[in-house]
C-alpha positions in Angstrom: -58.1 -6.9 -6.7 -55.4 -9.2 -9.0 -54.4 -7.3 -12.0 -56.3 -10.4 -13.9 -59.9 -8.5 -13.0 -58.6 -5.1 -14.3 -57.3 -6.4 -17.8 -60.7 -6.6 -19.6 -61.6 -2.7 -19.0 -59.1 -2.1 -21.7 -59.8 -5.0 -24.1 -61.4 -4.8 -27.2 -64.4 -7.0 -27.8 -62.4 -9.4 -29.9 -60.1 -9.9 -26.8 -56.9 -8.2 -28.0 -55.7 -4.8 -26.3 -53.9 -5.0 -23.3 -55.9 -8.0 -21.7 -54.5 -10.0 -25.0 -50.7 -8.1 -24.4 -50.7 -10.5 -21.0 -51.9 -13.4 -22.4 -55.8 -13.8 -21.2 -57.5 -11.7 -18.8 -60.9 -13.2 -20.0 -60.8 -14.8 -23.2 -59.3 -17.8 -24.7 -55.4 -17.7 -24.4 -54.9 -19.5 -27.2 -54.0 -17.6 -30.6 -53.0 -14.5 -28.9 -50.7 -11.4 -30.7 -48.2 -10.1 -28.4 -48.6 -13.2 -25.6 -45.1 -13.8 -25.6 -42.0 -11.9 -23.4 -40.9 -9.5 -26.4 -44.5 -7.7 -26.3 -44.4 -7.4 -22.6 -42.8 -4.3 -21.9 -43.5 -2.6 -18.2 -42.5 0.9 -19.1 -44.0 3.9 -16.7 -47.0 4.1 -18.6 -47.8 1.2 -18.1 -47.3 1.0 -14.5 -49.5 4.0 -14.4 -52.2 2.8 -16.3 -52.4 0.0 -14.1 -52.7 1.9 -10.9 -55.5 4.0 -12.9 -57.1 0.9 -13.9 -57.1 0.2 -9.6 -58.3 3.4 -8.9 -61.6 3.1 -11.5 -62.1 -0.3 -10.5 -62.8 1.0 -6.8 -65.0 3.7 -8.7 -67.0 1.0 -10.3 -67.2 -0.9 -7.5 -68.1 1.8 -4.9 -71.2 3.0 -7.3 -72.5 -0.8 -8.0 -71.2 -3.1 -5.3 -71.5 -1.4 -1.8 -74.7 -1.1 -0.3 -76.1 2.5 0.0 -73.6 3.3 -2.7 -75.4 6.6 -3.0 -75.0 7.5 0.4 -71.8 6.8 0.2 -70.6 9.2 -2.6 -72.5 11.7 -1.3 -70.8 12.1 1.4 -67.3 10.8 -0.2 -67.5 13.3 -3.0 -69.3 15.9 -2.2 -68.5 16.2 1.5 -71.8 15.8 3.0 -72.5 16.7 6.8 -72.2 13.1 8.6 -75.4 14.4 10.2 -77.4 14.4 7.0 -76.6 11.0 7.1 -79.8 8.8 7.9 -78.6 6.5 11.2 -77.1 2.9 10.4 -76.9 0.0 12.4 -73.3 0.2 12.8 -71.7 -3.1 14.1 -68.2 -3.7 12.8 -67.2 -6.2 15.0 -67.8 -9.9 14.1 -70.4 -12.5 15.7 -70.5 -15.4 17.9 -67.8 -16.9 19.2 -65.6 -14.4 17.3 -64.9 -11.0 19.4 -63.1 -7.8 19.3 -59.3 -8.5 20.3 -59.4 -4.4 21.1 -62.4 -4.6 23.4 -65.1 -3.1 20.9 -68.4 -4.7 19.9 -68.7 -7.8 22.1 -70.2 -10.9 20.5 -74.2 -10.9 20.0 -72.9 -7.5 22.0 -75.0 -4.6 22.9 -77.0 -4.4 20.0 -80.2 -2.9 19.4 -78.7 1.2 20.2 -79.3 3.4 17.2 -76.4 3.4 14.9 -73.8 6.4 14.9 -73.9 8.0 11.1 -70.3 9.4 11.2 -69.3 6.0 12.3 -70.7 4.6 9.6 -69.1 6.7 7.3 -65.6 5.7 9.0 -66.4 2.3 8.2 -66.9 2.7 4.7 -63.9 5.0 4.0 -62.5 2.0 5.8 -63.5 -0.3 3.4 -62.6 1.7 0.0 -59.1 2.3 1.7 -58.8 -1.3 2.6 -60.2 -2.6 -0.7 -57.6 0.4 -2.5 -54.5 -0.6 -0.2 -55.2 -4.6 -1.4 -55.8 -3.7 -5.6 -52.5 -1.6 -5.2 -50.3 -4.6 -3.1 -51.7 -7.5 -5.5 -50.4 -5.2 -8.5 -47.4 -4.4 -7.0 -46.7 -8.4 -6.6 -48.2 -9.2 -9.9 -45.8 -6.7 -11.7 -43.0 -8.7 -10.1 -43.7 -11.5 -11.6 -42.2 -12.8 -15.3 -44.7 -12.6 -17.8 -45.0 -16.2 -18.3 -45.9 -16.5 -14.6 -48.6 -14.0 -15.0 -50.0 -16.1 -17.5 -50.0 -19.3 -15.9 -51.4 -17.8 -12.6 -54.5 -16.6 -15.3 -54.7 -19.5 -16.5 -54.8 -21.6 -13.4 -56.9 -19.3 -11.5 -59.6 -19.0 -14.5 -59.6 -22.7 -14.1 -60.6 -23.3 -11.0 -63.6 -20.8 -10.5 -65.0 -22.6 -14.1 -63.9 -25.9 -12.3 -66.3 -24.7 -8.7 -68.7 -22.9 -10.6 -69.3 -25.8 -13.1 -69.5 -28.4 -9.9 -72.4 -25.7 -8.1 -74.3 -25.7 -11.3 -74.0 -29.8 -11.8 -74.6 -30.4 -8.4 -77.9 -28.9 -7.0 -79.9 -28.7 -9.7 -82.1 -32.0 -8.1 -81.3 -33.1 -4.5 -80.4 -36.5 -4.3 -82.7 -38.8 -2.2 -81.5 -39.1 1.7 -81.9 -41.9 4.4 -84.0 -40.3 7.4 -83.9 -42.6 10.6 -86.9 -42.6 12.0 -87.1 -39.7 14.8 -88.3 -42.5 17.2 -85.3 -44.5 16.9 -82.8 -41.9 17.2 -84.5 -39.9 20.7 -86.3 -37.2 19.0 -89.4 -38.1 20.6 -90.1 -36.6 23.6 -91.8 -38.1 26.8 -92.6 -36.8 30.1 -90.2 -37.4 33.1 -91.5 -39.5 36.2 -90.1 -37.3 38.1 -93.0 -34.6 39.6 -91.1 -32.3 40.7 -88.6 -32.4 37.4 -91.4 -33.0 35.2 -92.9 -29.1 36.6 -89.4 -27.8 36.2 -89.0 -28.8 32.8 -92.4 -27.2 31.9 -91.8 -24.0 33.5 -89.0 -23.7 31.0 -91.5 -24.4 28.1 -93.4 -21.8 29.4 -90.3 -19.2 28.6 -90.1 -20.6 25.2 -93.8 -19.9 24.5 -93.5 -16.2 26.3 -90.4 -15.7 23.9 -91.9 -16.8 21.2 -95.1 -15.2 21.5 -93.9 -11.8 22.2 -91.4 -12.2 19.0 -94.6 -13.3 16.8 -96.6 -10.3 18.3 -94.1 -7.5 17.7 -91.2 -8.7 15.6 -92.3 -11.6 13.4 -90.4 -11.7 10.5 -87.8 -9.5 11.8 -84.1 -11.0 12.8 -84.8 -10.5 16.6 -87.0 -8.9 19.3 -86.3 -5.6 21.3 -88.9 -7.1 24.3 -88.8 -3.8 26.0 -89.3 -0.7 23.1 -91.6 -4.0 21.4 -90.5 -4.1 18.1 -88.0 -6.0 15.5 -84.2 -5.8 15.5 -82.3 -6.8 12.9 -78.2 -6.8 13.5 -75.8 -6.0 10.4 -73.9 -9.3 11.1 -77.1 -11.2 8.7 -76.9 -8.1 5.9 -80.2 -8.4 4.8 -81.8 -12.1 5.3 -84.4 -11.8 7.4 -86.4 -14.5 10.5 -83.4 -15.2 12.0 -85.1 -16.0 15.4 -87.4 -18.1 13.5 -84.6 -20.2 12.1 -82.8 -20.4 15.4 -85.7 -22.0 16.9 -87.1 -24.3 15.0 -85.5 -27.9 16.6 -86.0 -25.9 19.9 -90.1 -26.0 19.3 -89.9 -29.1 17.5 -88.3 -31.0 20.8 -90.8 -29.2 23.0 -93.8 -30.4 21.0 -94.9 -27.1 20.2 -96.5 -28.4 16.9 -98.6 -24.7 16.4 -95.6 -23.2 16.7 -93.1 -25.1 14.4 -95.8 -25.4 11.5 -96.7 -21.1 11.4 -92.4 -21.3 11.7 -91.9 -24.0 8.3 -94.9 -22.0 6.7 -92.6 -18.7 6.9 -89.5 -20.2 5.9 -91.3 -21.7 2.6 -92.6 -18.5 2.0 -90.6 -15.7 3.2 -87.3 -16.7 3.8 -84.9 -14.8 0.6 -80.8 -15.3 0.9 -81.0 -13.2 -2.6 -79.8 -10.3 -0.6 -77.1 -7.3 -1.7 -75.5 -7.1 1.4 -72.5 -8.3 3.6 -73.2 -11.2 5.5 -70.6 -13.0 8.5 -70.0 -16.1 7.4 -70.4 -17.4 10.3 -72.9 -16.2 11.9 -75.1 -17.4 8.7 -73.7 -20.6 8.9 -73.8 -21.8 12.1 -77.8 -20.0 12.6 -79.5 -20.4 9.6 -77.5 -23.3 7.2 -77.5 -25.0 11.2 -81.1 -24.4 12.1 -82.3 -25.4 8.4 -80.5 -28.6 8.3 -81.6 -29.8 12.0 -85.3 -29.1 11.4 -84.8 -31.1 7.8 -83.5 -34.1 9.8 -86.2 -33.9 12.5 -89.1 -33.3 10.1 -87.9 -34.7 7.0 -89.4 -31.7 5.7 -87.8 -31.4 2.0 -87.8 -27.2 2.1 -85.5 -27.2 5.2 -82.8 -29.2 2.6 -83.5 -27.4 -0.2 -83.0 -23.9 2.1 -79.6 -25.2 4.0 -78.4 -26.1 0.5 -79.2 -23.2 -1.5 -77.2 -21.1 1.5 -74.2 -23.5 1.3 -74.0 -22.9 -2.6 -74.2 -18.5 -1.5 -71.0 -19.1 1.0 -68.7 -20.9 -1.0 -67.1 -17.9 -2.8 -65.9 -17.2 0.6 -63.6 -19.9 0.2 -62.4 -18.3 -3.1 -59.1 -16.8 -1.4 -55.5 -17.6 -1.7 -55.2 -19.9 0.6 -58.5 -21.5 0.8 -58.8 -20.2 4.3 -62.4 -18.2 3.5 -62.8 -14.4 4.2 -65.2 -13.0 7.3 -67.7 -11.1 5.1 -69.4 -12.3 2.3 -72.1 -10.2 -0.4 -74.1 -13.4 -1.4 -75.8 -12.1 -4.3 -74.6 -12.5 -7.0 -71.9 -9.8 -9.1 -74.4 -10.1 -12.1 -77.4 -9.5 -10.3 -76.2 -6.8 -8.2 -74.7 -5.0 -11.8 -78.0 -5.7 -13.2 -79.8 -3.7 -10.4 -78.1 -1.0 -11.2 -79.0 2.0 -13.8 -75.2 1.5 -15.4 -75.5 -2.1 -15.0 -75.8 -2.7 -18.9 -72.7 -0.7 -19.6 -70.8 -1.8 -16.8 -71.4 -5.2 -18.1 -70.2 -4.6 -21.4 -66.5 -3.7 -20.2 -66.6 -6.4 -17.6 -67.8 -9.4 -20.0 -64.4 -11.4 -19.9 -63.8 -10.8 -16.1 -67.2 -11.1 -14.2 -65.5 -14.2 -12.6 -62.2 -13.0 -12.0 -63.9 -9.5 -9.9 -66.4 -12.6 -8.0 -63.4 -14.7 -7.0 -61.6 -11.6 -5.2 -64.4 -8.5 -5.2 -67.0 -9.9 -2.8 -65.8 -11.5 0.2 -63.6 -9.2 3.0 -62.2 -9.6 6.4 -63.0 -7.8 9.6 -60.9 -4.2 9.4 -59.5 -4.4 13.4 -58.6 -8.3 12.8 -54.8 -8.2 13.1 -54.4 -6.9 9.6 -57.1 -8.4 7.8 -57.0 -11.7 8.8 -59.3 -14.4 9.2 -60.4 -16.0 12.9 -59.9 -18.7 13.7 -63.2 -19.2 15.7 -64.8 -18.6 12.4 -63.0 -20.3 9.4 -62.7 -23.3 12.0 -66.5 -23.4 13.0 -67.9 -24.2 9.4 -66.8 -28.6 9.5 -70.0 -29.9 10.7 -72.5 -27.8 9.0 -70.6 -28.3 5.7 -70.0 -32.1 6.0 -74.0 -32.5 6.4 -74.0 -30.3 3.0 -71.8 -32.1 1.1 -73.7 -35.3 2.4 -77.4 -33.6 2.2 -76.3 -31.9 -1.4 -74.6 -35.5 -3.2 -72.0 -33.1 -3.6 -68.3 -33.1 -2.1 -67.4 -29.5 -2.6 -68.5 -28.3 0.6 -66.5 -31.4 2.4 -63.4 -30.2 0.6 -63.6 -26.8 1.6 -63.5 -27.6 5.2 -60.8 -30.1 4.7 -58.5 -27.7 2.9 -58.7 -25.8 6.0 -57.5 -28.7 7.8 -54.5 -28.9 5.6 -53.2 -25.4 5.9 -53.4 -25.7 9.9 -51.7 -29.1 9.4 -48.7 -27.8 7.4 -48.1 -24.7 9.5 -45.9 -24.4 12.5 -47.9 -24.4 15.9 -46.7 -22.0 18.7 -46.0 -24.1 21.8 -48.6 -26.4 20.1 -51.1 -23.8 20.2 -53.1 -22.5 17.7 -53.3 -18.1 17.3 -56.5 -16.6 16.7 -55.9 -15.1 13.2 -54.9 -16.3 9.6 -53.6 -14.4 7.0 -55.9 -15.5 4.3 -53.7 -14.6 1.4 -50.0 -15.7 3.0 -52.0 -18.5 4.5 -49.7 -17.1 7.7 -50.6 -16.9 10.9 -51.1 -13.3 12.0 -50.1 -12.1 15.7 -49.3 -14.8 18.0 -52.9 -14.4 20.4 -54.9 -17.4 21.5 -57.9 -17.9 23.7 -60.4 -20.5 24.7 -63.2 -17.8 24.4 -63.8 -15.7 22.1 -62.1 -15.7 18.8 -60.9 -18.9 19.4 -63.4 -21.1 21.3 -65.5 -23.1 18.9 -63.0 -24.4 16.6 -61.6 -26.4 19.1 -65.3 -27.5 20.2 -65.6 -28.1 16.1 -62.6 -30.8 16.2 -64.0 -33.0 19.1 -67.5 -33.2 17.4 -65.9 -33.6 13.9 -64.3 -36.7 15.3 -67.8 -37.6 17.0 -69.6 -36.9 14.1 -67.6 -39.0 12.0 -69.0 -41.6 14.4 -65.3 -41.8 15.5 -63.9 -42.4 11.8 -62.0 -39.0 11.3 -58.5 -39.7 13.2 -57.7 -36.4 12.2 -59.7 -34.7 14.0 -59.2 -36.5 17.2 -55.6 -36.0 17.0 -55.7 -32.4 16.6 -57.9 -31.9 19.3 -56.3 -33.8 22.1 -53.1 -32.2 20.6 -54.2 -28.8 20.9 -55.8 -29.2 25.0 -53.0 -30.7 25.5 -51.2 -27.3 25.3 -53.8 -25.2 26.1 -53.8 -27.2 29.8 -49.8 -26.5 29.6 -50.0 -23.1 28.8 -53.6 -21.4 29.4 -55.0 -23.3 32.2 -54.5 -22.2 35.8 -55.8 -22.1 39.5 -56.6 -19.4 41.6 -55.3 -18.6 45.0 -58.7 -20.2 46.6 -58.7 -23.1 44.2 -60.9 -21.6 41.2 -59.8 -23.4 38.2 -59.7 -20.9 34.9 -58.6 -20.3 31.4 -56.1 -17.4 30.4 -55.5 -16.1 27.0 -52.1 -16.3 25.6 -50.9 -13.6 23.8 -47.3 -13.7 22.4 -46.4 -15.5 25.6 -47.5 -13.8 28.0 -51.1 -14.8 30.0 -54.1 -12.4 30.6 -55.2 -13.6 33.4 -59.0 -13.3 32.1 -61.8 -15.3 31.2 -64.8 -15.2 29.0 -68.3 -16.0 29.4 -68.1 -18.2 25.9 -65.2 -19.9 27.6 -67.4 -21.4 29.9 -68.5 -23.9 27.0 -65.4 -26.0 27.6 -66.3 -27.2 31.0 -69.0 -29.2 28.8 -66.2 -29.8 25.8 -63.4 -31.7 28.4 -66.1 -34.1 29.6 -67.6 -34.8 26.1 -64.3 -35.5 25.0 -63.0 -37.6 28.2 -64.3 -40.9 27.2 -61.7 -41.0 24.1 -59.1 -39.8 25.7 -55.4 -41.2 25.6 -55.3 -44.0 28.1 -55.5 -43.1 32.0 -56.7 -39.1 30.9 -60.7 -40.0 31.3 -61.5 -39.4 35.1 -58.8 -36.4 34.3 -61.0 -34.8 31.8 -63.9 -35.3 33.9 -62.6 -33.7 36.4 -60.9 -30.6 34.6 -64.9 -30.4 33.1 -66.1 -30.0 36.4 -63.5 -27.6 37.8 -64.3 -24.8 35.1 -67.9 -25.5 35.8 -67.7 -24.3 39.3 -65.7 -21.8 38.0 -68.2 -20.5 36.1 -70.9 -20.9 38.4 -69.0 -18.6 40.6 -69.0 -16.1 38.5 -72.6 -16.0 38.6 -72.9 -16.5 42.0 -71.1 -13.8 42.9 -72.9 -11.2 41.3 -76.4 -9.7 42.1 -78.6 -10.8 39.5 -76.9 -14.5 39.7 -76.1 -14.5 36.5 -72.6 -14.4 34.9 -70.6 -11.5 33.6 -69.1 -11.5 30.1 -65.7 -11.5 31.2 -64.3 -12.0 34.9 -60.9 -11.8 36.1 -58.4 -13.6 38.2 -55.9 -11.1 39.1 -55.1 -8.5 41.7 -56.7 -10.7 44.7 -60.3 -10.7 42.6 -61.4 -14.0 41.5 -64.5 -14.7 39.3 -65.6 -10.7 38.8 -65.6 -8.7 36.2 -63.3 -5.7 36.9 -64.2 -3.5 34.1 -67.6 -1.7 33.3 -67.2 -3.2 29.6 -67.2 -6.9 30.8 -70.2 -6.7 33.3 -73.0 -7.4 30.5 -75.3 -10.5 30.3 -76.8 -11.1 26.8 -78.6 -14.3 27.7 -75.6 -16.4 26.6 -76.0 -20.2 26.8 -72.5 -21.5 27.6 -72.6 -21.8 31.6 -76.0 -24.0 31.1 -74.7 -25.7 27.8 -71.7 -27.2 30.4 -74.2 -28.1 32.7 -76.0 -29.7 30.4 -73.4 -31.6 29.9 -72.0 -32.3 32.9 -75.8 -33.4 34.0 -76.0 -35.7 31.0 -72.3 -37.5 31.7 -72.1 -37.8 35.3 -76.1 -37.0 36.8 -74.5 -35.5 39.6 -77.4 -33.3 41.2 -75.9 -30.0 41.7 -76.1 -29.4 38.1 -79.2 -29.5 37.8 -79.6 -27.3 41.2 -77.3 -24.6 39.5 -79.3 -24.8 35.8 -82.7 -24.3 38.3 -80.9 -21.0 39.6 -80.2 -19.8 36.5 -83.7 -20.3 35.3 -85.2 -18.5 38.6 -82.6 -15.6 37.7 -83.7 -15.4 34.3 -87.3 -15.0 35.3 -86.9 -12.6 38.0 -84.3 -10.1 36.0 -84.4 -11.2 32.8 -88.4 -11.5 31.6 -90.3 -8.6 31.1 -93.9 -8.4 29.2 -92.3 -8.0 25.8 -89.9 -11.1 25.9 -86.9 -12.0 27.2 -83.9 -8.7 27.7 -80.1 -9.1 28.2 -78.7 -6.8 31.4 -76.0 -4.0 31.0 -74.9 -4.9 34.5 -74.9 -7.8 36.4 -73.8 -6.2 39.9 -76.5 -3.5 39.7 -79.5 -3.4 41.8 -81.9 -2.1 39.6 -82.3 -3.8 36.0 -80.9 -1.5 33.0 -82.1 -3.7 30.1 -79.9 -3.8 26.4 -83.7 -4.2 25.1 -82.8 -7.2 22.6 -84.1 -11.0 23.4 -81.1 -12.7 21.1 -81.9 -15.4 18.8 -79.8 -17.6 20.4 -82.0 -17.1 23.6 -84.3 -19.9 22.2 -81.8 -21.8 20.3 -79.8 -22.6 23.0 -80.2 -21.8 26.1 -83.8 -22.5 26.4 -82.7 -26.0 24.7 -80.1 -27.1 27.3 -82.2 -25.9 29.8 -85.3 -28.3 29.0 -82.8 -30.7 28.5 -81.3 -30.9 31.7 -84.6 -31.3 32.9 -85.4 -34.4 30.4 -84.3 -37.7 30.4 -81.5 -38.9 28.5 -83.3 -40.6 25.7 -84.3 -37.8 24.5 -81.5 -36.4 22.2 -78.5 -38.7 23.5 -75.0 -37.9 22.8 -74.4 -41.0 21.1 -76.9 -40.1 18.3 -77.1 -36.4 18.1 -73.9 -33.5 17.5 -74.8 -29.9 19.0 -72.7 -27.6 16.4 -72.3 -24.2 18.5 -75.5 -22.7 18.3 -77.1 -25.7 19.6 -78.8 -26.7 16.5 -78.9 -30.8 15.9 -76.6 -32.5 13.4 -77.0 -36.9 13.6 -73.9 -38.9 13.8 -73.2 -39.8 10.1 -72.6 -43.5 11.1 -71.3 -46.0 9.6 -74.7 -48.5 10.3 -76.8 -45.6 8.8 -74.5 -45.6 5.7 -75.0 -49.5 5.7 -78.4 -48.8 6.1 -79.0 -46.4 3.3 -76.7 -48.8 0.8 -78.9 -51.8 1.5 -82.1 -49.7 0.7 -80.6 -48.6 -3.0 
């Protein structure tokens, strides 16, 4: 924590002490005794009551900040057996599209095993030490520093958490009115195919919606997500605790199926059940691109006013996550508030007290943390780079541009640093606004930011130039450095790591067979048919991979090296959690070039899925795809109905309904309109 949030433990109430010695700390700066260089004297005492002032701060926040805080000290202080300790869901690895560079916790991974209590522990030793290592560096660096420069830095900083806090308070108090297109005009309306035989495919797949969701209703409802097999709820760490996150997930899925029943019981629970006012770490990401993603598409396909009001309210909870150095926004996030959380606490009137002049101060920096194994504490790139899209329909939902500059500061730090061979690494030091070690993949950790720059410029309804220029730039040397063929032809994706290639690809890589053809129509001149085609190598390669296991359905990683091509090699890669990016590229590929094999392939997945997959509870993922007998991870995902479900029925629809020209998927499938420029006309005319 900066030495700023520490001041104000030793101030008086009229603001003098020590916080008024450096010139603020809290109060007004103006009129202060000893503000000036003569009273500023860093003597050892002083130095030591600093790193005292660190070490109570933890204290303070350790008892009122962490959840189970009790736990906690029980076992920190007094030594407790870690088997005394009740089981937690221990996940420390970070969510979709985001994984483990040191092969732990896969994304959406193996969840639903009962948490391991000393590992829990470890993690939140981990956190005090991490939190205890950061207060110590930032007071090392402040001490540094003149004392006119500690002053300014007060100054400035104090200003612009009044200036964001003051712009949240202004700005979504009343929601401004919003042009809707009609649902008709824009394909949202669904109608049968002429096809027979289609038309019976597609309602098969409705069918495994409505067995999903039934079996979630029966035995989870409420609950984050189903464990079909044990029949009961699951609820993973990465959403703290916000709750119905399957229900969120699949809203514009049961909407576009015309499951009316369905969608209503779902609006009903969000109106009345669904609380962000939570005191627990949250992933960013995962939050954002679920539940701000699922509430804004059901708001613009049912005009439904408490989906806005929901998706805003969650925007306004994430933004201190932003409140970093840099701008580049931490991992993990406690949205509720530091006042409400001190409040809930039996000290919280006293702690108040000392902490009057620097509640905002410990907010900017005490709250938000990155991932422990991410190179150092960095931020990912997959995840501070797949927030555009959901935060542009904010800003534009809300009347209020803060959430737009957020994601556009981000744009401006990648901008003004130096690209590796062009490419772009996988972690961000959010403080140095650095880039961490030099690793880069396609999959995970890296994947969706790249997908996030080809449907920014999409979006924009092909207004932001930026975008498209950083995205063609960046394939551009990923083709140069990552992609390469097999021996027998397989074309794949490598990851990069300080210049050397892993010759290894992801299952969430597959999404960028989908990505090259969405992308290939704006292309530089002559690259369109190239695009195509590079689209539909990777999705053969990925079909492979399914193909050549047992179950037919894809590994989460499969290797190209040692004369294996397309198989996973290692018992920690042979998983299958009902991920949606092989079918999300078929979907595309169907939609761009209606070549009949893709909808062949999305038919075998579907007959896969029911004979492997489905059991009388729901939908399970598969420890091992090679294995002849089915050893179920007992949890149907959330993303199970949000997306693959969704491209499935879509491959099997006809293109009017959702067409690419009108509709963005962000990357959990959820449906974001182009913000054109005829339905800002549109919307100017009507005021």
């Amino acid at each position: 924590m900066p030495v700023g949030g520490l001041l104000p433990l030793f101030s008086s109430p009229a603001g003098g002490g020590l916080g008024g010695g450096l010139g603020g700390g809290g109060g007004s700066s103006s009129g202060r005794k000893g503000s000036g260089p003569a009273a500023f004297r860093l003597t050892e005492k002083f130095v030591l009551l600093l790193v005292f002032s660190a070490f109570i701060t933890l204290c303070f926040g350790a008892i009122f900040f962490l959840p189970d805080s009790s736990k906690l000290l029980s076992g920190v202080l007094f030594h407790s057996s870690p088997a005394l300790q009740p089981a937690a869901d221990h996940k420390p690895g970070p969510g979709a599209r985001a994984e483990d560079a040191a092969e732990g916790r896969a994304r959406r991974g193996e969840e639903g095993a009962p948490g391991d209590p000393a590992a829990s522990l470890e993690d939140n030793l981990a956190r005090i030490r991490e939190n205890h290592e950061r207060a110590l560096r930032e007071a090392k660096e402040t001490l540094q520093k003149l004392p006119e420069e500690i002053q300014r830095d007060i100054l400035m900083e104090k200003e612009k958490v009044a200036q964001d806090q003051l712009s949240n308070r202004a700005g979504f108090r009343r929601l401004p009115p919003v042009y809707l297109a009609p649902v008709n005009t824009i394909g949202a309306i669904d109608r049968e195919p002429a096809d027979a035989a289609i038309r019976e495919k597609r309602e098969k797949i409705k069918e495994m919606m409505k067995h999903a969701w039934k079996n979630y209703k029966r035995y989870a409802w409420g609950k984050n997500e189903l464990k079909p097999v044990s029949k009961g709820g699951h609820s993973s760490s990465l959403f703290g605790n916000i709750q119905g996150a399957t229900i969120v997930d699949a809203l514009d899925t049961l909407f576009i199926m015309n499951m009316k029943d369905e969608f209503e019981e779902a609006q009903a629970w969000v109106e009345e059940n669904l609380n962000f006012n939570v005191n627990a770490e949250v992933s960013v990401f995962e939050v954002n691109i679920r539940f701000v993603g699922g509430l804004i598409s059901a708001y613009y396909l049912s005009g439904a006013e408490i989906f806005r009001k929901k998706a805003v309210e969650l925007g306004v909870k994430l933004l201190p996550a932003f409140q970093t150095p840099s701008g580049i926004p931490w991992a993990l996030l406690n949205i509720k508030s530091m006042g409400q959380r001190t409040r809930d606490s039996r000290f919280g009137a006293y702690f108040l007290r000392f902490w009057s002049l620097s509640l905002v101060k410990f907010q900017t920096s005490g709250i938000g943390r990155n991932w422990p194994w991410a190179s150092g504490g960095s931020s990912i790139l997959a995840e501070f780079g797949t927030l555009h899209l959901e935060f542009m329909h904010l800003s534009y939902l809300s009347g209020n541009p803060i959430f737009a500059d957020k994601v556009m500061n981000i744009r401006t730090v990648l901008n003004n640093l130096e690209k590796p061979e062009g490419l772009y690494p996988n972690y961000l030091n959010p403080n140095s606004g650095q880039w961490a070690q030099y690793h880069v993949s396609v999959g995970g950790l890296g994947d969706s930011f790249y997908e996030y720059l080809l449907k920014a410029w999409l979006m924009s309804d092909k207004t932001d130039l930026q975008a498209k220029k950083m995205y063609f730039d960046a394939i551009k040397a990923i083709e140069t450095h990552l992609i390469r063929k097999s021996r027998n032809g397989l074309t794949y994706i490598a990851e990069w790591k300080g210049g050397l290639l892993e010759h290894k690809m992801g299952h969430l890589t597959c999404f960028a067979g989908g990505m090259f053809a969405l992308g290939a129509d704006d292309a530089p001149e002559g690259m369109t048919q190239h695009y195509l085609q590079l689209g539909a190598e990777i999705a053969r390669t990925c079909h492979e991979s399914y193909n050549r296991t047992f179950v037919k359905l894809g590994p989460e990683a499969f290797r190209f090296d040692g004369g294996v091509e397309a198989i996973a090699t290692r018992q920690n890669e042979k998983y299958y959690i009902l991920r949606p990016e092989v079918v999300e590229t078929y979907m595309y590929m169907w939609r761009l070039t209606h070549d009949p094999k893709y909808r062949k392939w999305a038919w075998e997945a579907v007959e896969a899925l029911e004979k492997h997959c489905r059991v009388k509870g729901g939908y399970s993922g598969l420890r091992d795809v090679y294995f002849t007998k089915e050893s179920y991870d007992d949890v149907q995902q959330s993303f199970f109905l949000a997306e693959t479900l969704k491209y499935l029925y879509l491959i099997f629809s006809d293109d009017d309904l959702l067409p690419l020209e009108h509709w963005i998927f962000n990357t959990e499938a959820h449906l974001l309109p182009v913000l054109s420029r005829n339905l800002k006309k549109v919307e100017e005319d009507g005021k």
